[in-house]
N, C-alpha and C positions, 0 to 999 in steps of 0.2 A: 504494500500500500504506500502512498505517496506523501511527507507528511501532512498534505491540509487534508485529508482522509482520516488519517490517524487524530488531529487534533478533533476534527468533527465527530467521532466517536467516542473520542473522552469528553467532551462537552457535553453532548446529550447524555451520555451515560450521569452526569456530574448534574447536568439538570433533573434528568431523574429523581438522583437524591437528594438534590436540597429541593423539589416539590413534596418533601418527607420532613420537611423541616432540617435535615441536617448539610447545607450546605457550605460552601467554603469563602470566606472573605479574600479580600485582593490577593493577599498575597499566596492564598492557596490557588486561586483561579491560577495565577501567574505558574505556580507549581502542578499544576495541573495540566495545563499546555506544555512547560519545558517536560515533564514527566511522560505526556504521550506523545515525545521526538525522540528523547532520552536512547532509549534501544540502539535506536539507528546512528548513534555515534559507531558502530560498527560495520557501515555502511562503505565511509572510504568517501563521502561527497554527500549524506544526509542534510538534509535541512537544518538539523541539529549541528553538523558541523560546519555550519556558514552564519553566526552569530550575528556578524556585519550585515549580511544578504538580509534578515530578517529585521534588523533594526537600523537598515540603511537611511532611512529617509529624517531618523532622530539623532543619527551620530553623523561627524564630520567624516569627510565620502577618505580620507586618510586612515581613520582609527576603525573604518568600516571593513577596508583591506585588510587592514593588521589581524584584523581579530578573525576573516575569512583565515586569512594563513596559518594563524596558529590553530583554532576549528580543524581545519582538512590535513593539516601536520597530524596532529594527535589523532584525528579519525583514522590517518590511514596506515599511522603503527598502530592504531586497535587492532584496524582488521588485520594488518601484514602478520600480526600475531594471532587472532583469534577465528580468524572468519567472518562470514558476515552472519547474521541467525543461527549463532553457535551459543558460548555464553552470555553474551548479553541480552538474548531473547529468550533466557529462564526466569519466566515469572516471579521465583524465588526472591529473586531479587527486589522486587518491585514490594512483595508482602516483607523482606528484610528494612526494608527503607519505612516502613510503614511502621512498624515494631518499635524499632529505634525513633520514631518520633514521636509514640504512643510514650514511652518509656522515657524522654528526654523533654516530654511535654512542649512539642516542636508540630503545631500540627502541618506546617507547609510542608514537614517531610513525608509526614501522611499521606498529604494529597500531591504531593511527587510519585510514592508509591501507586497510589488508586491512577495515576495520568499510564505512570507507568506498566500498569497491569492491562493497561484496556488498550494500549498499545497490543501487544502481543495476541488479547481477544480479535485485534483486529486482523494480524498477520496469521491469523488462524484460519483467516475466510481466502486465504492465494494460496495459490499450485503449491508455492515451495512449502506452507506449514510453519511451524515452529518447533523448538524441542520442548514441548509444554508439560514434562515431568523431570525436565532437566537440573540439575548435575545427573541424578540417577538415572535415569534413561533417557538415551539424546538422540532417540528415532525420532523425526521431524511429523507431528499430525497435524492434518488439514483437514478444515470440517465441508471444506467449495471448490470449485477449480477458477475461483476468478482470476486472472491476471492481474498484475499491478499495470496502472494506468489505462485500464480498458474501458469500457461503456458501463459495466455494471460497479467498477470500483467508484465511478462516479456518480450513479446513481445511490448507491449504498452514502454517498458522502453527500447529496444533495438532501434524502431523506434525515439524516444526522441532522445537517443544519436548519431543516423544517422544524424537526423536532426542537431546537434550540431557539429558535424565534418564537414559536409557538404557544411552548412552555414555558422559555426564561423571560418573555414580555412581563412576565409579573414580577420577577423579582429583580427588573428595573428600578434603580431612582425614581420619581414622575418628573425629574429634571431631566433626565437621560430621554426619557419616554416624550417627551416633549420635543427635543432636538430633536429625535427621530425622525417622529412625525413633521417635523418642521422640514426637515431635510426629505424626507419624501416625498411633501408636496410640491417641493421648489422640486425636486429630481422627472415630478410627475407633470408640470407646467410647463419645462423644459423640454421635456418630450413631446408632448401633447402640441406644443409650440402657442 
């Protein structure tokens, strides 16, 4: 999966659960998303590893590079060492990260873990699988035969962010709610001409 697929599956997953009442404040959201790229630092060129790429337009297009270079350095001794959907797409990991924030009363590490996990939920639904009982067993299962970047991995990701607007409209600011709609009017006059 590609990561705005992966992000849109942990978001709806994460509105889910705070339509439950337990959901996550800024800084979990913010953990939430870095949590479901996370995996793919073993990628070798993930989304995860272009830090700059993703927060180009907020940092000076200098410190954008830099941080691309060091990102796809370190991604891609992960991979020269580990593979790509080797260790770092054992779940375990993601419920490890989760434990130690439960225990250290940390919960953005919680909700790194939960970004983390539903990463891997996701790369469960492509050809290649995951090792989803790994360290202990590292046969790769897959529950679909979708492709990464194909017609249904985006539709699987349009339905995600349905779900997200749908459901997280509510747990908007009504200041947030207000620009929105503010900005989709001017988006819709605009068009409309």
């Amino acid at each position: 999966m590609t990561g705005p697929t992966h992000v849109a599956i942990a978001a709806a997953a994460t509105i889910g659960l705070a339509s439950t009442g337990n959901g996550p404040d800024a800084a979990g959201w913010v953990a939430v998303v870095v949590g479901s790229l996370l995996p793919d630092i073993d990628a070798g060129g993930g989304t995860i590893a272009r830090p700059g790429s993703m927060f180009g337009r907020l940092l000076p297009r200098w410190l954008a590079k830099g941080l691309d270079a060091i990102g796809l350095t370190i991604s891609r001794i992960i991979r020269a060492i580990f593979g790509h959907r080797n260790a770092f797409h054992w779940p375990v990991w993601g419920l490890v990260l989760a434990m130690v924030g439960q225990s250290l009363g940390h919960t953005w590490l919680i909700w790194l873990g939960w970004g983390y996990v539903w990463h891997i939920m996701g790369d469960l639904l492509t050809v290649s699988g995951v090792p989803l009982f790994g360290p202990f067993v590292t046969k790769d299962i897959k529950f679909s035969p979708i492709r990464t970047g194909t017609a249904p991995e985006y539709l699987i990701q349009l339905a995600c962010w349905g779900v997200v607007f749908w459901w997280g409209w509510g747990y908007l600011p009504p200041q947030a709610q207000y620009w929105l709609l503010k900005f989709g009017y001017s988006a819709k006059a605009l068009i409309m001409g």
